[in-house]
Legacy VTK file of the C-alpha trace (Angstrom):
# vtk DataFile Version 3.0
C-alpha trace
ASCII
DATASET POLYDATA
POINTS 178 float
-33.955 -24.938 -50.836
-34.429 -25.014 -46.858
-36.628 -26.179 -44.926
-39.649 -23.887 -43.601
-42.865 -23.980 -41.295
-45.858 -25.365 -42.545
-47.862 -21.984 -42.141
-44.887 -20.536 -44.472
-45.293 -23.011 -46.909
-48.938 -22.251 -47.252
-48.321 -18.742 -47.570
-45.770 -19.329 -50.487
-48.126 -21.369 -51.793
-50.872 -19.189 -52.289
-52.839 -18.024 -53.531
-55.487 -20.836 -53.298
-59.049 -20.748 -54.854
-61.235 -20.036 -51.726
-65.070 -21.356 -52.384
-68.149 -21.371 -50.398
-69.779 -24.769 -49.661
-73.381 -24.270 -48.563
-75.218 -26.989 -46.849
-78.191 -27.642 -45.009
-78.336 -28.262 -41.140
-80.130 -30.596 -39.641
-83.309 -28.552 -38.864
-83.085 -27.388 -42.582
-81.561 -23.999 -42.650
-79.105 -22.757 -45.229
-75.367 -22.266 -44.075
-72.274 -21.931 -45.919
-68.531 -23.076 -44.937
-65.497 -21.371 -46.251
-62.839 -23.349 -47.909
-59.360 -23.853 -49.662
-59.780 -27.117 -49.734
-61.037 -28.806 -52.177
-60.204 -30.709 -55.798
-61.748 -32.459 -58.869
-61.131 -36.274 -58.427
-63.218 -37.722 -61.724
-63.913 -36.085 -65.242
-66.014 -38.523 -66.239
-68.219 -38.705 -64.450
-67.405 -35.455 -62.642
-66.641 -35.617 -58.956
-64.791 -33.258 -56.429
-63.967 -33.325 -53.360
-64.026 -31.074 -50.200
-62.167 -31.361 -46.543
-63.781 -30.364 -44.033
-62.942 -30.277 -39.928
-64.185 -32.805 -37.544
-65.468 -29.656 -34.631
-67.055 -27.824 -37.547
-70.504 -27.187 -37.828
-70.716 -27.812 -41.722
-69.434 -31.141 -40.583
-72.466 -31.866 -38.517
-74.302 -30.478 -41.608
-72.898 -32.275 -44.058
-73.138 -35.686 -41.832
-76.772 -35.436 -41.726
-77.603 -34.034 -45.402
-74.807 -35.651 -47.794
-74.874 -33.133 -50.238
-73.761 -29.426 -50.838
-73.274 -26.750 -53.559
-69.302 -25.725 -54.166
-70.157 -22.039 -54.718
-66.888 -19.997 -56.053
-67.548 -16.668 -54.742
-67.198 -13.125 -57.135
-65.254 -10.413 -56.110
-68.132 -8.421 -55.091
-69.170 -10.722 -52.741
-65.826 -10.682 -50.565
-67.468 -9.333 -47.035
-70.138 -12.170 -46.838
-67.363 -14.649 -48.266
-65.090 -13.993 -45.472
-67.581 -14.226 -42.645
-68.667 -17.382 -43.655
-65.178 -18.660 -43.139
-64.529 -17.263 -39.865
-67.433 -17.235 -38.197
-69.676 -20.614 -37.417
-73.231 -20.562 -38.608
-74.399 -22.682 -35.410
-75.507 -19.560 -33.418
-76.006 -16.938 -36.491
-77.477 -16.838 -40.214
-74.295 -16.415 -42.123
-75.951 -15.715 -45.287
-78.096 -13.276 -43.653
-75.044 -11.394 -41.881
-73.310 -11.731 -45.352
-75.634 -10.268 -47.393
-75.484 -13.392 -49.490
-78.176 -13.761 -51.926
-79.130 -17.446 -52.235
-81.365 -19.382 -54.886
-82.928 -22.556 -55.308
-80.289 -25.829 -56.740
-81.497 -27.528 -59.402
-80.888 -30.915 -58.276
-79.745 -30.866 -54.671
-81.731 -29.246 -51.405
-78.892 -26.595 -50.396
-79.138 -23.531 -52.183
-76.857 -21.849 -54.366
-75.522 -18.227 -54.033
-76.611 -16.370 -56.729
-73.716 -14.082 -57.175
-71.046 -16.831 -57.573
-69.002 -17.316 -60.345
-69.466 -21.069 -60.619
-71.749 -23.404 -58.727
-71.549 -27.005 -58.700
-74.342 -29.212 -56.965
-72.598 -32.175 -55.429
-74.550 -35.242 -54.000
-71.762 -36.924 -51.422
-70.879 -40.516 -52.155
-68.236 -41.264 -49.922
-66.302 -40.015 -46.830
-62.727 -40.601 -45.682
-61.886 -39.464 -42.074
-58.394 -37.959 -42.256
-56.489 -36.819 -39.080
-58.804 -33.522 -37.576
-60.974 -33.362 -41.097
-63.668 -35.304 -42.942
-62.642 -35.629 -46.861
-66.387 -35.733 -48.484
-66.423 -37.108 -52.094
-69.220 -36.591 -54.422
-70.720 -36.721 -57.687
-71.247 -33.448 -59.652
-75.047 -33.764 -60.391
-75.246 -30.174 -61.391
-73.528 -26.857 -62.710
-74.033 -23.090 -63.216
-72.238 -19.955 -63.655
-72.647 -16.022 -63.923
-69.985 -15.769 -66.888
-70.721 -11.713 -66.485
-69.029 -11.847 -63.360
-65.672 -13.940 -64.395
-63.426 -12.923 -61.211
-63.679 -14.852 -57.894
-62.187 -14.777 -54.618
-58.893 -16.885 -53.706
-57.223 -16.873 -50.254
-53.618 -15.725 -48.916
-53.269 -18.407 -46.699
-56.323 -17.507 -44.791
-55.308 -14.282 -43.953
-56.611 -11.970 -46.974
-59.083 -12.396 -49.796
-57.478 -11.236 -53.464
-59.928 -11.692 -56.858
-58.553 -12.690 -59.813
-60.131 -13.469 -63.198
-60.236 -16.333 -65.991
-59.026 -13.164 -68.378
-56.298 -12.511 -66.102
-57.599 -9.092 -64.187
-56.524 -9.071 -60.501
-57.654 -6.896 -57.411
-54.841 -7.320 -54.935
-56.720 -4.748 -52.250
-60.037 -6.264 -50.858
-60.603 -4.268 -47.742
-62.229 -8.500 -46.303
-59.227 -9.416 -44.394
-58.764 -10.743 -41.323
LINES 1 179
178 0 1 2 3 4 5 6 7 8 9 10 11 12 13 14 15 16 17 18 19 20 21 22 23 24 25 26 27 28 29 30 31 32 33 34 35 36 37 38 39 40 41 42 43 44 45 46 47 48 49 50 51 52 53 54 55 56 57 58 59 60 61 62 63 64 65 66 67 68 69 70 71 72 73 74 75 76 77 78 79 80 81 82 83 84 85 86 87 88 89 90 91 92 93 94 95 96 97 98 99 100 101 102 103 104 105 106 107 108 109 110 111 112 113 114 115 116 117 118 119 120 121 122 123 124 125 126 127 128 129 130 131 132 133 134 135 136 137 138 139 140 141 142 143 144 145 146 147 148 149 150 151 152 153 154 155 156 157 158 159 160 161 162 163 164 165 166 167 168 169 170 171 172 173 174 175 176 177
């Protein structure tokens, strides 16, 4: 064992489950965030949790709103997946650009995309500023799933978007990278 960089310990680490958190902003438009970050904190009840950065403009979303939908993208929808995560939705529709198809929540006001895996509707309970990021904590008020489409997207340390499935199945060779 040796010690190593932190951006080569993320790499060995991976590859992490990258999901799509869509939010509101503050004049009410849909946007989605891009994110390895984030963990279940509570089974019972269920709450997660997600980290997101202070100059973001998810932040400023989530600030105002307090509540998102934890979307876990399918392979198919790698292209719009990785745009939201590298591009800011404060001067462009990134669900538009993405050709992400988005449907009413059940419980909260941000939509869910329709082509995820899994969706969970989160109302946010409490926030803890950490360093450069904002960890929001909520309660799971909601959940739904496409279990015809079991394969979602995880990240190579931010660099590359792989799919792999519940049933094991792996595609190594999205052409979404950055």
């Amino acid at each position: 064992m040796q010690t190593i960089e932190r951006n080569q310990a993320f790499e060995l680490a991976s590859p992490f489950p990258y999901v799509l958190a869509t939010v509101l902003t503050p004049d009410g438009r849909p946007n989605a965030i891009g994110l390895g970050w984030w963990t279940f904190t509570s089974w019972e009840p269920l709450h997660l949790a997600i980290s997101v950065g202070h100059k973001k403009f998810s932040h400023e979303c989530l600030e105002h709103s307090g509540e998102f939908v934890l979307n876990f993208p399918s392979a198919g929808m790698a292209r719009g997946a990785w745009l939201c995560g590298t591009k800011s939705g404060r001067g462009m529709d990134k669900l538009v650009e993405g050709d992400l198809a988005t449907l009413p929540s059940t419980v909260v006001k941000p939509p869910t995309l329709a082509d995820a895996t899994v969706a969970y509707e989160v109302k946010v309970h409490t926030k803890v500023p950490t360093g450069d990021h904002t960890l929001y904590l909520g309660e799971v008020v909601a959940i739904r799933g496409n279990p015809e489409l079991p394969a979602h997207l995880y990240s190579i340390h931010y660099k590359r978007l792989i799919a792999l499935g519940a049933d094991g199945s792996a595609d190594w060779d999205l052409t979404h990278r950055g």
